[in-house]
C-alpha positions in Angstrom: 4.3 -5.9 -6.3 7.2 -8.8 -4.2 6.9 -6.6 -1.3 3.6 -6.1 -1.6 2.8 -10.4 -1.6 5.8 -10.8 0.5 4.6 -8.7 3.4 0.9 -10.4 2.5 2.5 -13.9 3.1 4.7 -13.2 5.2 2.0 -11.3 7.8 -0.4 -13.9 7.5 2.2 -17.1 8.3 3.1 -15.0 11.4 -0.3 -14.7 13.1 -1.4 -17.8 11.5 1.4 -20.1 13.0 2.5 -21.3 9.6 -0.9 -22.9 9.2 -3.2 -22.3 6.4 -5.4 -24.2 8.3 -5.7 -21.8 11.2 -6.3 -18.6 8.9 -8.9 -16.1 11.2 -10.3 -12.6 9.8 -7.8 -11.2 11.9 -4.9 -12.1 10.8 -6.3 -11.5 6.6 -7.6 -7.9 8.1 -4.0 -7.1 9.8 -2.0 -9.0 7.0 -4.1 -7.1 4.2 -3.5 -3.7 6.2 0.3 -4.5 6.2 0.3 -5.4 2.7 -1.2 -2.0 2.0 0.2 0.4 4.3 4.0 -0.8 3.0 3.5 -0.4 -0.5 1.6 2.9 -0.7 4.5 4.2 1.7 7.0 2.7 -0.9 5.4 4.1 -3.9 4.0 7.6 -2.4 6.4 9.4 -3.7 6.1 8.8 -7.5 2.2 9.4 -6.5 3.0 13.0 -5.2 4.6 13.8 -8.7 1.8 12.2 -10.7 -0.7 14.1 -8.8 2.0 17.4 -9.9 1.6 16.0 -13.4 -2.0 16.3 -13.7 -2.9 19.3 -11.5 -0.7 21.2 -13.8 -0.8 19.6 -17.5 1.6 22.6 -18.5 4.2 20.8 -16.0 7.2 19.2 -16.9 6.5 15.9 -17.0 9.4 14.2 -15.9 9.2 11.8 -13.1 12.8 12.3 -11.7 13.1 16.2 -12.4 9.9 16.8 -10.9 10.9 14.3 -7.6 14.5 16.8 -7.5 11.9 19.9 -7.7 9.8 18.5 -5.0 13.1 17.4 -2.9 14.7 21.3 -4.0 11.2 23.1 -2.9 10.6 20.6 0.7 12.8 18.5 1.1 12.1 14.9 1.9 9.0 15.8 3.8 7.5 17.0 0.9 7.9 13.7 -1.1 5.4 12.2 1.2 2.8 14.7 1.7 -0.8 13.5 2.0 1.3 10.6 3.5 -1.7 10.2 6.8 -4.7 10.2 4.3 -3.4 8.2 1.5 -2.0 5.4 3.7 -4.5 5.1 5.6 -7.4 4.6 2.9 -4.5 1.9 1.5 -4.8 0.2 4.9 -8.4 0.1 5.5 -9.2 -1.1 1.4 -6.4 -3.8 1.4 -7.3 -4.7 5.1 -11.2 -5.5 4.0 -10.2 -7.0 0.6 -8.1 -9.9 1.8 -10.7 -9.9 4.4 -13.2 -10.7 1.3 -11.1 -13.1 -0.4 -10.2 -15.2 2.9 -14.0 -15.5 3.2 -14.5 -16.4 -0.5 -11.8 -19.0 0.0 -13.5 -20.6 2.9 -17.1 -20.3 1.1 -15.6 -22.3 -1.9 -14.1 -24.4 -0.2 -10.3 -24.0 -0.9 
């Protein structure tokens, strides 16, 4: 969850010259998008064996045997698969969110 506010912040100071004051939609959509596309790429992985977990409930259910299973069977490749789709849906949902809440900010008044 640091990254995740880290890149947030750190995005947003970046197009917004440091300024709170100057904040656009832009720089909350592109901001919110890197927010999002970094941490589902970070935490993929443990999402590929949790999907494992449940589409089999007869699986072992070990998170680091079934990451060496998936690293044994693919590779690396195969600890991000369904990397496109996933990531993308992150960056389009956390994109509009802080989009929403830049806008709530300025309705409010804060």
């Amino acid at each position: 969850m640091l990254a995740y506010n880290y890149t947030h912040v750190s995005m947003q100071r970046l197009l917004d010259d440091w300024s709170p004051a100057t904040r656009t939609s832009v720089s909350a959509l592109a901001a919110g998008a890197a927010a999002g596309g970094s941490m589902y790429s970070a935490v993929l992985p443990l999402d590929v064996v949790k999907s494992r977990i449940q589409a089999d409930p007869s699986a072992d259910t070990s998170v680091w045997r079934n990451l060496k299973t998936l690293h044994a069977e693919g590779g690396v490749p195969s600890l991000w698969r369904g990397f496109g789709p996933a990531v993308g849906r992150a960056v389009l949902s956390n994109a509009v969110s802080f989009l929403a809440i830049e806008w709530a900010r300025k309705a409010l008044g804060i």
